[in-house]
C-alpha positions in Angstrom: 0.0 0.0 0.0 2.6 2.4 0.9 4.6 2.0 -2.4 1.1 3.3 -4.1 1.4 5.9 -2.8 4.7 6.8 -3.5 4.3 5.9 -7.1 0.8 7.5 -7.4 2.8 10.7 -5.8 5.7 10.3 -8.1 3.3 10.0 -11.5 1.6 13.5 -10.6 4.9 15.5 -10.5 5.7 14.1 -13.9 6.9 16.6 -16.4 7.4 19.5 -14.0 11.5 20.0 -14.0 11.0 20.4 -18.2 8.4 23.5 -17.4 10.5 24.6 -14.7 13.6 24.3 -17.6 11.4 26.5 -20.0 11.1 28.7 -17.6 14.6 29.3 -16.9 15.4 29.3 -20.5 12.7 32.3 -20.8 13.9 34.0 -18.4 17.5 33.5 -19.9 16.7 34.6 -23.4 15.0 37.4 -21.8 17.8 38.8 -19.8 20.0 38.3 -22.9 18.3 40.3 -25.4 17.6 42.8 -22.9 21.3 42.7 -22.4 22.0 43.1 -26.2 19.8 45.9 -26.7 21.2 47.9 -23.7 24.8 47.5 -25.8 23.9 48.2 -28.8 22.7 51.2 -27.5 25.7 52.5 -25.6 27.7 51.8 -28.6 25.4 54.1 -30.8 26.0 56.7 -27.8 29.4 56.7 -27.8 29.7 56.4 -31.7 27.7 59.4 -31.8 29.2 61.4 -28.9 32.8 60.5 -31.0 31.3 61.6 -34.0 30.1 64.9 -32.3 33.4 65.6 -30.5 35.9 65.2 -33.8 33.5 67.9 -35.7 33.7 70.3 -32.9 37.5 69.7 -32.8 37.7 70.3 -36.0 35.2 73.5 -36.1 37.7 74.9 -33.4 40.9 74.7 -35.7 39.1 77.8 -37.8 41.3 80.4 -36.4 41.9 84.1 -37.6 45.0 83.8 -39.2 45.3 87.2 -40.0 45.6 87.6 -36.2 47.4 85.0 -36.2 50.1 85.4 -38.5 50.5 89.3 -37.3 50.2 88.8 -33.3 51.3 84.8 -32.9 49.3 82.6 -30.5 48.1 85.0 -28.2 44.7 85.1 -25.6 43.8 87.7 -28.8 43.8 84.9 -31.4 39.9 84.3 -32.0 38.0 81.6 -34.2 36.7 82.7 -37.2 32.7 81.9 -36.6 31.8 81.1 -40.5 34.5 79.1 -41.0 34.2 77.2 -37.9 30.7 76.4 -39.2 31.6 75.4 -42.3 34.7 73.1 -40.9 32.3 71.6 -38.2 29.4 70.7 -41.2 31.9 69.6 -43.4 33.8 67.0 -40.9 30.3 65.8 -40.0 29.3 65.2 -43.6 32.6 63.2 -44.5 32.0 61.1 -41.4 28.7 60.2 -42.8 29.9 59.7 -46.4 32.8 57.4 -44.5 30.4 55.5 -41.7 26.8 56.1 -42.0 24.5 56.4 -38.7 21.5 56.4 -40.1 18.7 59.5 -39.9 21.7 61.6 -38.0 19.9 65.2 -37.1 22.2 68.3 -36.6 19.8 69.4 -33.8 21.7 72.8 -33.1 25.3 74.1 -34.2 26.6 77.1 -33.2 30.2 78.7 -33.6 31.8 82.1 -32.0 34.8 83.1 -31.6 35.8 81.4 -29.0 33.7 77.9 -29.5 31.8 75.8 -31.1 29.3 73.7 -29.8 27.6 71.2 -31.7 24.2 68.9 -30.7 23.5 65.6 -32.2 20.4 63.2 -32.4 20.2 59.4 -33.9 16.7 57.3 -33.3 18.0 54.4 -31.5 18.6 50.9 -32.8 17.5 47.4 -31.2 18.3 44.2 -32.2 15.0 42.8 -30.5 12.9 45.1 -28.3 11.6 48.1 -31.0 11.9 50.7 -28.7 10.8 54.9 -30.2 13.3 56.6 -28.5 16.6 58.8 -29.2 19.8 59.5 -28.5 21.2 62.8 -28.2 24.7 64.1 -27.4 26.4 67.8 -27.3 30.0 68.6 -27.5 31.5 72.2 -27.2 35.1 73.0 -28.2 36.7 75.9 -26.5 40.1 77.8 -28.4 42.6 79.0 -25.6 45.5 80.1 -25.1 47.9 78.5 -22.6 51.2 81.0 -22.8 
C-alpha cells in the first residue's frame, strides 16, 4: 500500500522539472536580449558622442590667421565663426559619407569666436525590443591660449 502511494505521488509531479527548464530558458533569453539591446545602444552613444566631438574639434581649428600670422598665438587669437561652421558641417558630412548612422539630425550648431558647440540626435537601434526613443549628445570645443 505504501509504495502506491509513493508511485501515485511520483506520477503527478511528472513533467514539472521540463516547465521549470522552459522557464529558466525564458527568463535567460529574456535577460540576454535585454542585455543586447542595452549594448547596442551605448555603442550608438558613444559612436555618436565620437562623432560629435571630432567635428567640434575640427570646427575649433578655424582660427583668424590674419591675427594669427600678425600677433602669434596669443589670448587675442579668435575663431573665425563662418568658418568654424563650415569646418564643423563639413567633418560631419565626410564622417557620414565614410560610416553612416542612419537618420543623423544636426539638432543645433553654433560657432563664435571662441567655441563651437555642436548637438547631435540618432533614433536608437535594437536588435530585438523596437523601442521609439533617441539618443542625443552635445560637445563644445573651447580655443585657448595656454602662454
Amino acid at each position: 500500500m505504501r509504495m502506491k502511494c509513493v508511485r501515485a505521488s511520483l506520477s503527478n509531479e511528472r513533467g514539472s522539472v521540463l516547465l521549470l527548464g522552459l522557464g529558466f530558458i525564458f527568463v535567460i533569453v529574456l535577460a540576454v536580449s535585454v542585455a543586447t539591446d542595452a549594448a547596442i545602444a551605448f555603442v550608438q552613444r558613444s559612436t555618436l558622442q565620437a562623432r560629435a566631438d571630432a567635428a567640434v574639434l575640427a570646427g575649433v581649428q578655424a582660427i583668424d590667421l590674419g591675427s594669427y600670422y600678425a600677433h602669434g598665438a596669443t589670448s587675442a587669437t579668435t575663431l573665425v565663426p563662418g568658418s568654424a561652421r563650415e569646418r564643423t558641417l563639413t567633418h560631419l558630412q565626410r564622417a557620414q559619407n565614410s560610416s553612416e548612422i542612419r537618420d543623423l539630425e544636426i539638432v543645433s550648431l553654433v560657432a563664435t569666436d571662441r567655441t563651437v558647440e555642436a548637438v547631435l540626435r540618432a533614433p536608437v537601434r535594437t536588435a530585438f525590443w523596437p523601442i521609439d526613443a533617441s539618443i542625443s549628445v552635445a560637445s563644445q570645443a573651447q580655443l585657448d591660449y595656454v602662454g
